[in-house]
C-alpha positions in Angstrom: 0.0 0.0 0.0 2.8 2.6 0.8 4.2 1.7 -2.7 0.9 2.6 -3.8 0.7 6.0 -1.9 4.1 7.0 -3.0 3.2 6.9 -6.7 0.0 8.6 -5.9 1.5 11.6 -4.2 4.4 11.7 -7.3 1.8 11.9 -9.6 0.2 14.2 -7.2 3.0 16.6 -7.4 3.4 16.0 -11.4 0.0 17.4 -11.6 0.8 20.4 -9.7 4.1 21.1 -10.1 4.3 20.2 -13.6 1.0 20.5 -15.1 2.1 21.1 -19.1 4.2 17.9 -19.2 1.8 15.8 -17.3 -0.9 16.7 -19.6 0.7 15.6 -22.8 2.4 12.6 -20.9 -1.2 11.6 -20.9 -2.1 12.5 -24.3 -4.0 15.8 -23.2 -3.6 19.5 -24.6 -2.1 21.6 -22.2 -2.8 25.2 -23.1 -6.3 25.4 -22.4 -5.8 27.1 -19.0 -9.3 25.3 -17.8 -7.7 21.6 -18.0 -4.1 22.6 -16.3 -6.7 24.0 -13.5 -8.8 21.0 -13.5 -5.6 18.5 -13.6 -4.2 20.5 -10.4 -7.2 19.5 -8.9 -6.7 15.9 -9.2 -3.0 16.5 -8.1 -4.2 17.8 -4.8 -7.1 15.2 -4.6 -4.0 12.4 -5.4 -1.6 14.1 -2.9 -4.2 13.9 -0.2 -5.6 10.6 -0.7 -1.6 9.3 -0.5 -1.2 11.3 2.5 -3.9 9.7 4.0 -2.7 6.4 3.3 0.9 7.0 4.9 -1.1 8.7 7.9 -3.1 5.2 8.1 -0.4 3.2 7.5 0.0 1.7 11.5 -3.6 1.3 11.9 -5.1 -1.5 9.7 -8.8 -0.5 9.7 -7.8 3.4 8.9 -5.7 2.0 5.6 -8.7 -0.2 4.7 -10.7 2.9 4.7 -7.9 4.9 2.7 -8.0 2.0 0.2 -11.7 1.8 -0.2 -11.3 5.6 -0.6 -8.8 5.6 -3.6 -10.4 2.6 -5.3 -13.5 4.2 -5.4 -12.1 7.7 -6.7 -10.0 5.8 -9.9 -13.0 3.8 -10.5 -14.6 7.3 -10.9 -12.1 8.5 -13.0 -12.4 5.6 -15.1 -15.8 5.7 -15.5 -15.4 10.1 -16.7 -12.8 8.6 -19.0 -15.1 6.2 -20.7 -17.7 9.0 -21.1 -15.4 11.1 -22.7 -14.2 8.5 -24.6 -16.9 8.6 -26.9 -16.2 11.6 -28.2 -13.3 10.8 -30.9 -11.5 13.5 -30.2 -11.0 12.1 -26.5 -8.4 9.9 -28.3 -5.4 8.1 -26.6 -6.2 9.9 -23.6 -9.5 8.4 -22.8 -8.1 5.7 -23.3 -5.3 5.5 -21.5 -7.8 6.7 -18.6 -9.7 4.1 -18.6 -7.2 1.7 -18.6 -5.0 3.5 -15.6 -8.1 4.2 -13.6 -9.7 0.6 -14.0 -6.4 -1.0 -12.9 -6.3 1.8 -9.9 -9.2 1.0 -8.6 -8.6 -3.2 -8.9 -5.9 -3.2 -7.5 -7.0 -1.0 -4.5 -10.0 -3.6 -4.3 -7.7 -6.2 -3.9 -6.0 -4.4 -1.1 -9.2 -3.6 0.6 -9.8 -7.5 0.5 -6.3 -8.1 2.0 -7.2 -5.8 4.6 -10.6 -7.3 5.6 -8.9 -10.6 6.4 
């Protein structure tokens, strides 16, 4: 899980930090000043839910919760990327959404099984 929580806070501080590159690393335009506001938005959403789970990390019922938390937030992201996806000119990023936030959020359901045992 703190593996976990380490990438999310990196990409976290991608997001904010640097917002142009991190766009088109993900196949998004970055000069419409709307999207680098909405994408440090998810940077502080990432930073905080990664906090949380180092925070968590000594108490196995608070990291379960953290889990639960992150799993359900990429499976939401997921989901927003497959909307947009239908629109063609989503392109490689909706795609690449998807498939990012759908393997997110499995593997933080996994942990919040491995946690409830």
């Amino acid at each position: 899980m703190l593996g976990i929580a380490a990438g999310r806070i990196a990409i976290g501080v991608g997001a904010l930090l640097a917002t142009r590159p991190a766009l088109k690393l993900l196949g998004f335009e970055a000069g419409n000043t709307q999207t680098r506001a909405l994408t440090r938005i998810a940077g502080g959403r990432d930073l905080a839910i990664g906090a949380m789970t180092f925070i968590a990390r000594d108490d196995r019922d608070a990291l379960r919760e953290a889990a639960a938390a992150a799993a359900a937030v990429d499976l939401g992201d997921a989901i927003c990327f497959a909307i947009a996806g239908r629109d063609p000119a989503a392109g490689r990023a909706a795609v690449q959404g998807v498939l990012s936030g759908g393997a997110a959020a499995a593997v933080g359901a996994w942990a919040v099984r491995r946690l409830s045992t």
